[in-house]
C-alpha atoms as one frame of an Amber mdcrd trajectory, in Angstrom:
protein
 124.783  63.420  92.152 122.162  66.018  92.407 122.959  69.913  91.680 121.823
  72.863  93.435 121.467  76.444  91.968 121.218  79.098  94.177 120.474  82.850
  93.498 119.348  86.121  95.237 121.530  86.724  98.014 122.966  90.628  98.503
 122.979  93.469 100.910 119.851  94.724 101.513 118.335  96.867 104.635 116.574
  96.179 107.828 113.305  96.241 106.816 113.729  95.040 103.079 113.136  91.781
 101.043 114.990  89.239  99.055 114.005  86.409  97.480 116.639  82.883  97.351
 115.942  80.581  94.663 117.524  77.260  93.952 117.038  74.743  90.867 117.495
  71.008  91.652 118.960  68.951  88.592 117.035  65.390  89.550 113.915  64.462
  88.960 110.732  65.785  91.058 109.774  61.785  91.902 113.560  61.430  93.213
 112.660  64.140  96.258 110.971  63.916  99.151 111.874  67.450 100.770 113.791
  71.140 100.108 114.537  73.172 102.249 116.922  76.094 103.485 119.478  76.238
 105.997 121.679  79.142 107.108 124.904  79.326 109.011 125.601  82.986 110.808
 129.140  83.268 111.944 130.754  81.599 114.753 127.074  79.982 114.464 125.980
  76.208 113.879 124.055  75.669 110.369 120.445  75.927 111.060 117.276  75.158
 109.372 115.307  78.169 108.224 112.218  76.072 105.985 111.169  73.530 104.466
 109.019  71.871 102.160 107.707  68.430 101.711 106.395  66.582  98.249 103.419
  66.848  99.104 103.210  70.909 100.320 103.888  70.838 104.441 106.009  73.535
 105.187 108.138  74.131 108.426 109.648  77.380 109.326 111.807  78.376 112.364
 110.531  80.182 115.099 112.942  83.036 114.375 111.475  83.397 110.703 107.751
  82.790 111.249 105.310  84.997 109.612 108.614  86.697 107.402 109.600  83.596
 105.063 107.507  82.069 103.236 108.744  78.925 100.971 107.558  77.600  97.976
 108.297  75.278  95.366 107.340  74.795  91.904 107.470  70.664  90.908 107.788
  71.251  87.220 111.163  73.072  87.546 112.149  71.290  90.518 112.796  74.871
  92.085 112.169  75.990  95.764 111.755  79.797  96.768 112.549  81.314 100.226
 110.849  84.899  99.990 112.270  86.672 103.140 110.274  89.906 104.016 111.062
  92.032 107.231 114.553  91.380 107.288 116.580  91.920 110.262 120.350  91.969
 110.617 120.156  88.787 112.681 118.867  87.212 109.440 122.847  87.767 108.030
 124.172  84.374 107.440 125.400  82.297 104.321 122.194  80.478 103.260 122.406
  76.931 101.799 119.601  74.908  99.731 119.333  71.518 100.749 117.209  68.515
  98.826 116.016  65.324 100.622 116.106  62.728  98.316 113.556  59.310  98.634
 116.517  57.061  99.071 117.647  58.995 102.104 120.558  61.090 100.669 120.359
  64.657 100.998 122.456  67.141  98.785 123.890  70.704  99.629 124.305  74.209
  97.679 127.205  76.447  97.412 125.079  78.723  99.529 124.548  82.370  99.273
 125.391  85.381 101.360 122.364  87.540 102.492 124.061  90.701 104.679 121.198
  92.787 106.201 122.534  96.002 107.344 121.930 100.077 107.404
């Protein structure tokens, strides 16, 4: 059973930044992929980015050139930096780890509100 750790949701403005972190308790050769997902409501989950062993990165058309992700392998932690927020970018974001073996693991998510 892997762990995710997520921080840096809140309430922030239109216009503003946050930055989601999550720590992974499993070893960096046991992943293949993190990413994030986020789930508006009334909304199906939906993935926001993600990032491969090996550094490819895929972001949503809705989020490109805002997000970046990024991951550092020696803490087994991925970043979402979210710049230019909008309040269509409210949802409950969750980290998500792809694991080599095929299993994939969820956070407890996170609630980022973006509103004046």
């Amino acid at each position: 059973q892997v762990q995710l750790v997520e921080s840096g949701g809140g309430l922030v403005q239109p216009g503003g930044s946050l930055r989601l972190s999550c720590a992974a308790s499993a070893s960096i050769f046991s992943i293949n992929a993190m990413g994030w997902y986020r789930q508006a409501p009334g909304k199906e989950r939906e993935l926001v980015a993600s990032i491969t062993l090996g550094g490819s990165t895929n972001y949503a058309d809705s989020v490109k050139g805002r997000f970046t992700i990024s991951r550092t392998y020696a803490k087994n932690t991925v970043y979402l930096q979210m710049n230019s927020l909008k309040p269509e970018d409210t949802a409950v974001y969750y980290c998500n780890t792809l694991m080599v073996d095929g299993s994939q693991f969820w956070g407890q998510g996170t609630q980022v509100t973006v509103s004046s």
